[in-house]
C-alpha positions in Angstrom: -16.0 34.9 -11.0 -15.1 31.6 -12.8 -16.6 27.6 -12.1 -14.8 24.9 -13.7 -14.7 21.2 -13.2 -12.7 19.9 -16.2 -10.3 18.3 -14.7 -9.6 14.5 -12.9 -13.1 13.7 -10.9 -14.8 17.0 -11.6 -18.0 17.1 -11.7 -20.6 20.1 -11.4 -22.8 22.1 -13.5 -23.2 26.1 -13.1 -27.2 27.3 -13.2 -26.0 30.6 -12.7 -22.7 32.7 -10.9 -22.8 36.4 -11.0 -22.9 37.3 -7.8 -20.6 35.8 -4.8 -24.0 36.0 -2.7 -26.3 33.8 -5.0 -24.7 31.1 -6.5 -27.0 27.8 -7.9 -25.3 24.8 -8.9 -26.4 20.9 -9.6 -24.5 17.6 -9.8 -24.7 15.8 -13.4 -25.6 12.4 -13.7 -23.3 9.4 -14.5 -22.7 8.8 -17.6 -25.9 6.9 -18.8 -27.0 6.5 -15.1 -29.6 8.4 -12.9 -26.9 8.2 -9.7 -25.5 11.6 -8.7 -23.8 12.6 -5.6 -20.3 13.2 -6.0 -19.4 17.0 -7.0 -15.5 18.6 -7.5 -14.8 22.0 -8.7 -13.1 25.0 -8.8 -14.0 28.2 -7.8 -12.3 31.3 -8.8 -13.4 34.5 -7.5 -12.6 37.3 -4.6 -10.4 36.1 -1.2 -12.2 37.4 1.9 -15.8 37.8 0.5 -18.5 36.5 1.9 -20.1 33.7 -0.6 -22.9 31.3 -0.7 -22.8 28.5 -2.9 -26.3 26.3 -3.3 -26.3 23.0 -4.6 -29.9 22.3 -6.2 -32.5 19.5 -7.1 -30.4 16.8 -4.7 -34.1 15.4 -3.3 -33.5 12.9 -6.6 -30.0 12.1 -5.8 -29.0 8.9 -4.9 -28.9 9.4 -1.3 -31.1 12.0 -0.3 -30.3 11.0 3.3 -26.7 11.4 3.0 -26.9 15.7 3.2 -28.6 15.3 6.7 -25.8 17.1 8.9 -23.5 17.2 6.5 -20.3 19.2 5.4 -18.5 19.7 2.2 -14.4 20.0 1.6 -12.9 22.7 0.5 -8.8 23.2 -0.6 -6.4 25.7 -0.8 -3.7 23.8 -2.1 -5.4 20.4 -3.1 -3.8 18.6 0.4 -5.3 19.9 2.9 -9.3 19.2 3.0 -11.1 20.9 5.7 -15.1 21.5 6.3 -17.3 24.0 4.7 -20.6 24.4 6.9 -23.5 23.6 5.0 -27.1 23.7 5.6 -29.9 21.0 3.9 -33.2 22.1 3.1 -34.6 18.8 2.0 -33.5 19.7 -1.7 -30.7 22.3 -1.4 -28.0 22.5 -0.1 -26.1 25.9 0.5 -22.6 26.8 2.0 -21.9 30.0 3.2 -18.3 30.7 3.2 -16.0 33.2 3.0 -12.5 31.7 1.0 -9.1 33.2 1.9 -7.6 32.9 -1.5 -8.8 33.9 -5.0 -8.9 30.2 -6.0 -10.7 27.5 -3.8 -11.5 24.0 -4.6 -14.7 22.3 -3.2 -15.4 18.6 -3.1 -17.8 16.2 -1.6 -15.0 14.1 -0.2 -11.4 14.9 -0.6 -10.5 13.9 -4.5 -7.7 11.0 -4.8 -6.3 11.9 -8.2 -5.7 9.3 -11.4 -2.2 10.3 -11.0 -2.1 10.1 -7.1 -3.8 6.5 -8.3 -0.4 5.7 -10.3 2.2 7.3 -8.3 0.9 5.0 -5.6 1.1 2.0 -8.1 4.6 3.0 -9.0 5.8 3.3 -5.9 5.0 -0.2 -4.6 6.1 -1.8 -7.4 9.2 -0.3 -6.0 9.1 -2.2 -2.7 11.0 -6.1 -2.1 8.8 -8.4 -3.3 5.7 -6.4 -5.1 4.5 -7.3 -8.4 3.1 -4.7 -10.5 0.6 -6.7 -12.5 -1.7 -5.6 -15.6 -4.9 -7.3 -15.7 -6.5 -5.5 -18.9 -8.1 -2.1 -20.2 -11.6 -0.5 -18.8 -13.9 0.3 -21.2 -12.1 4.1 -21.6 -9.3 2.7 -22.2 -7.4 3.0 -19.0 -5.3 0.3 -17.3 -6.8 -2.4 -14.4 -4.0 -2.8 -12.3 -3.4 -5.2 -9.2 -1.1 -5.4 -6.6 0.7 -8.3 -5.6 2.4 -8.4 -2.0 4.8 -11.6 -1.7 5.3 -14.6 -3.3 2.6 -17.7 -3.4 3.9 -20.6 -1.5 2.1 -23.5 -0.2 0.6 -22.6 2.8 0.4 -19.1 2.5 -3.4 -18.0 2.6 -4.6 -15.0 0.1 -6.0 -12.1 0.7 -7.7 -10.0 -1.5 -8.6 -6.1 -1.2 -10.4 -4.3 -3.8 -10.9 -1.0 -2.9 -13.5 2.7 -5.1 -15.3 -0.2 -6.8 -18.2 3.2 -6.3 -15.9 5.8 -7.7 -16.9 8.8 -5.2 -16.4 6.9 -2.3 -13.0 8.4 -2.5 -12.1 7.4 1.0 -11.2 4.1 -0.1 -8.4 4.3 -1.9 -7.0 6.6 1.2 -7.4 3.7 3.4 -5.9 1.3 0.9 -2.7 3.4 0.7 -2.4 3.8 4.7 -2.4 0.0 4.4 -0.6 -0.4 1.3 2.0 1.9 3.2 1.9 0.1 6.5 2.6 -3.4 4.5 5.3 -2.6 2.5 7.4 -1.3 6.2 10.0 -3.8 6.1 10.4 -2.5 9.7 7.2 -3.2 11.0 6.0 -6.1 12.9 2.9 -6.6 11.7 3.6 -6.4 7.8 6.6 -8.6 8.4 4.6 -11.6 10.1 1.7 -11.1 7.8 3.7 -11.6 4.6 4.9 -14.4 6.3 2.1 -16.1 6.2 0.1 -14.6 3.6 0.1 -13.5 -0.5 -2.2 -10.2 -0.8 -3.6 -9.0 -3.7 -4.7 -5.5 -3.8 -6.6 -3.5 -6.1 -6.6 0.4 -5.2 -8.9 1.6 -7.3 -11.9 -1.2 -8.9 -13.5 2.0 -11.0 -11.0 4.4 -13.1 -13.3 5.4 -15.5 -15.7 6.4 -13.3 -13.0 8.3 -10.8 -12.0 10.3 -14.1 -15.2 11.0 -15.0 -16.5 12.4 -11.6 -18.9 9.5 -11.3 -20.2 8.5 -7.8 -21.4 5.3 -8.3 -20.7 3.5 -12.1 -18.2 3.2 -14.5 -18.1 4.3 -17.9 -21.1 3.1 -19.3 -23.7 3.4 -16.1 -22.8 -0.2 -14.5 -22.5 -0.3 -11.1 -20.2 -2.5 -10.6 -21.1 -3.7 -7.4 -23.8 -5.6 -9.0 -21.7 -6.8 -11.3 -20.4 -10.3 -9.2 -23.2 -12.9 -10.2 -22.1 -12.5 -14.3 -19.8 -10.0 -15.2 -19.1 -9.0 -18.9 -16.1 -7.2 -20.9 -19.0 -5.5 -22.7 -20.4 -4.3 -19.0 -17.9 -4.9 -16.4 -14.8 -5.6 -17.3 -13.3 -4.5 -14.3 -15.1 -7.2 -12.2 -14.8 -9.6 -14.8 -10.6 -9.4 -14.5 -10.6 -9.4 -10.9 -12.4 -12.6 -10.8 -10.4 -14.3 -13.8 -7.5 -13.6 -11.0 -9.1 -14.6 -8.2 -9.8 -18.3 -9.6 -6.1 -18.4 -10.6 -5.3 -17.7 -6.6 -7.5 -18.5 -4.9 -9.3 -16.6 -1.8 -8.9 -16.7 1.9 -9.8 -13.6 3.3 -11.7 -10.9 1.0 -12.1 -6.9 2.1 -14.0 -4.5 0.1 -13.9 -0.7 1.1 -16.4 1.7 0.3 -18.1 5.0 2.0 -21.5 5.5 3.4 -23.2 8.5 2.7 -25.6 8.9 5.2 -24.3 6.4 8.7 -21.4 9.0 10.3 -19.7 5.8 11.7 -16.7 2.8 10.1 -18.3 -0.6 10.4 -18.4 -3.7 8.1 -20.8 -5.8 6.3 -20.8 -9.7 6.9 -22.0 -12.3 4.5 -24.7 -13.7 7.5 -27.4 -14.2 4.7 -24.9 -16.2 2.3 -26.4 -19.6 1.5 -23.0 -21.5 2.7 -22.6 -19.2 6.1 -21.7 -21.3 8.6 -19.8 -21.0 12.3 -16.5 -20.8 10.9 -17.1 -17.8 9.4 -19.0 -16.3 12.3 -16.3 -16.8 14.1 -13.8 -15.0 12.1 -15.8 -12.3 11.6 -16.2 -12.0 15.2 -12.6 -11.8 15.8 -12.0 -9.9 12.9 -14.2 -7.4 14.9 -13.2 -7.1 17.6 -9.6 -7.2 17.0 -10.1 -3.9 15.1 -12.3 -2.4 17.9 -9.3 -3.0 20.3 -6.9 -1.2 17.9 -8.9 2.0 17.4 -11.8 3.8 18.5 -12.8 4.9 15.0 -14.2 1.5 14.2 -17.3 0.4 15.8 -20.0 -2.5 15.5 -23.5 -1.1 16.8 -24.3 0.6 14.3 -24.6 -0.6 10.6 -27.0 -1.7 7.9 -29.5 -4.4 9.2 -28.5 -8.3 9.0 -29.9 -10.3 5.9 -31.6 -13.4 6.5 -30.3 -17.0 6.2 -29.9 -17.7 2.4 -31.4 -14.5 1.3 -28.0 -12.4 0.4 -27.2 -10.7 -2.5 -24.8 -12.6 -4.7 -23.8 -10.2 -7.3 -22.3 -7.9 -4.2 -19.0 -8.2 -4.4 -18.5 -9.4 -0.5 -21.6 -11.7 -0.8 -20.3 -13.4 -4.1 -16.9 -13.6 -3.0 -17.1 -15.0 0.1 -19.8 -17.8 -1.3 -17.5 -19.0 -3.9 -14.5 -19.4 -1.8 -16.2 -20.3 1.2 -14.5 -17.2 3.0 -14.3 -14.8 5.4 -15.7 -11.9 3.4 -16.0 -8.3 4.7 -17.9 -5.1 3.1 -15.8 -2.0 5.2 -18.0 1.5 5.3 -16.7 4.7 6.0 -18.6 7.8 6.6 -18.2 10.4 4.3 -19.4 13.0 7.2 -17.5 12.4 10.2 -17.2 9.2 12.6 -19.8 10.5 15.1 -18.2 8.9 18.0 -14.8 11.2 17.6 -16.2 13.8 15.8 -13.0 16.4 14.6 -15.1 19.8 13.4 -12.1 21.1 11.1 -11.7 18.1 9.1 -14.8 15.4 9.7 -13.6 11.9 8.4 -10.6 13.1 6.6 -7.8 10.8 4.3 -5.8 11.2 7.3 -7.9 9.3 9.6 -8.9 6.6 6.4 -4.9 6.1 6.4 -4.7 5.3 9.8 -8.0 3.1 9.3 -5.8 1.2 6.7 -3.1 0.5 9.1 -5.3 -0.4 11.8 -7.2 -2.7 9.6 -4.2 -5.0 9.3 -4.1 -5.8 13.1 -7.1 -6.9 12.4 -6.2 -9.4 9.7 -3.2 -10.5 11.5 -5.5 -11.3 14.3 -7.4 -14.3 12.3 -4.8 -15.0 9.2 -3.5 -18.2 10.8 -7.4 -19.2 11.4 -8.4 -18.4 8.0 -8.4 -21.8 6.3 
């Protein structure tokens, strides 16, 4: 029997693997970070035996909460992600499973791939109009890359997605290609009379480094970049710190940041309500942001969700928060469960990159509802 994890987004460390019966495993840290969550690895070992698989010392992780009810991913052939029941003791958590292949690989949520990362780049540079555009390095050395969609004209609002600025919350860059695909359909309806009236900017994945590295929540020196917003370094952040040099060259109209929640089993957004320069006009976008995206899909819901800040008491170096502030925007935080969406609950698959595609689709009905109201 044979656990590995070095390999894109792996993450895992063996305590000890003799028998298929007792396995003990725990979750390294981020690189100079006490966050830990995200796990990926490989198990090699006997098809059609019974094994259980514990994963220890997880009351210290970052979001103790987040194991309540539920279930890791396991792969056969690194596409298809289904559920692995698991049970949560307050500290452990064990699955007990029994793999019908020699070689399984289990996951907190299913991986997207550096290399998925750039085939998708590659491809849309591909598409009519689509700029491929280099921003800079990260601190590893890899490449911060944006998408541009259409051509700025006056009149034309921008909008900005930035999607994995938390590495683990792999779900995000699955909803950003459902979009991403969606968009770039010169046959569709929606894309067609959105780029008509709109520029968008799109960053697939905000954290590279820390999606190599297996990270959950930094990059590759411990920053979490979603703290990063207020005063952003090269030395710290560069990854924020290029995004915003762009954004004051554009300009924003409309701003969406996509992340996973660990422990709410539901897809809701955050709103900028506590932001010093809130005001009606952005309640009302929001609100018909909303419930645009309520009428296009049942997986997206607004009762549940974290609790609204007070007037003037947000947090500006959130990336939503900060954004929206500057530009005086309609600014949007989008959460996805990394469980399941308890109100269509699928038992195979949970919340699955399938259903984050289709998310990404939906999500432009959405911004089509308000982009002539945006400005």
């Amino acid at each position: 029997m044979r656990i590995s994890s070095n390999f894109d987004s792996g993450n895992i460390e063996v305590l000890r693997a003799e028998r298929a019966d007792d396995i003990q495993l725990a979750i390294r840290k981020d690189n100079q970070s006490e966050f830990y969550q995200w796990f990926h690895f490989r198990l090699d070992s006997t098809a059609m035996v019974n094994h259980k698989l514990t994963i220890n010392n997880l009351a210290k992780s970052a979001y103790p909460d987040g194991w309540e009810g539920y279930s890791a991913v396991a792969s056969y052939d690194r596409q298809e992600w289904f559920r692995i029941d698991c049970a949560f003791d307050g500290d452990s958590l064990s699955m007990d499973f029994t793999p019908e292949f020699d070689t399984t690989w289990i996951a907190y949520f299913a991986p997207y791939g550096y290399e998925r990362h750039l085939d998708l780049l590659a491809w849309a540079q591909t598409c009519d109009d689509v700029r491929l555009i280099h921003l800079g390095e990260t601190l590893d050395g890899r490449d911060m890359d944006l998408l541009q969609i259409g051509s700025a004209e006056e009149g034309k609002k921008a909008i900005w997605i930035t999607a994995r600025q938390h590495p683990g919350e792999s779900m995000a860059e699955w909803l950003t290609e459902g979009l991403l695909e969606r968009l770039l359909d010169g046959e569709d309806g929606i894309a067609r009379s959105l780029l008509d009236k709109a520029v968008f900017y799109v960053v697939p994945n905000m954290n590279p480094d820390g999606s190599a590295r297996g990270h959950l929540r930094t990059n590759a020196v411990g920053t979490n970049l979603n703290r990063e917003w207020a005063t952003p370094s090269m030395d710290k952040s560069p990854e924020v710190y290029l995004v915003m040099q762009k954004m004051a060259e554009t300009g924003v109209d409309m701003y969406l940041d996509v992340h996973g929640d660990e422990a709410l089993p539901y897809n809701f957004v955050v709103s900028s309500e506590g932001n010093p320069g809130y005001s009606d006009r952005i309640r009302t976008l929001e609100n018909a942001f909303k419930q645009a995206l309520i009428q296009t899909t049942p997986e997206f819901q607004d009762e549940y969700g974290y609790p609204k800040e007070q007037p003037g008491q947000a947090n500006l170096t959130i990336a939503s928060n900060a954004v929206g502030e500057k530009y005086d925007c309609l600014a949007y935080t989008l959460e996805m469960p990394f469980k399941d969406n308890a109100n269509l609950p699928d038992a195979i698959y949970g919340w699955s990159p399938k259903r984050c595609k289709q998310l990404g689709e939906d999500v432009l009905v959405a911004i089509h509802a308000v982009v002539d109201t945006l400005r």
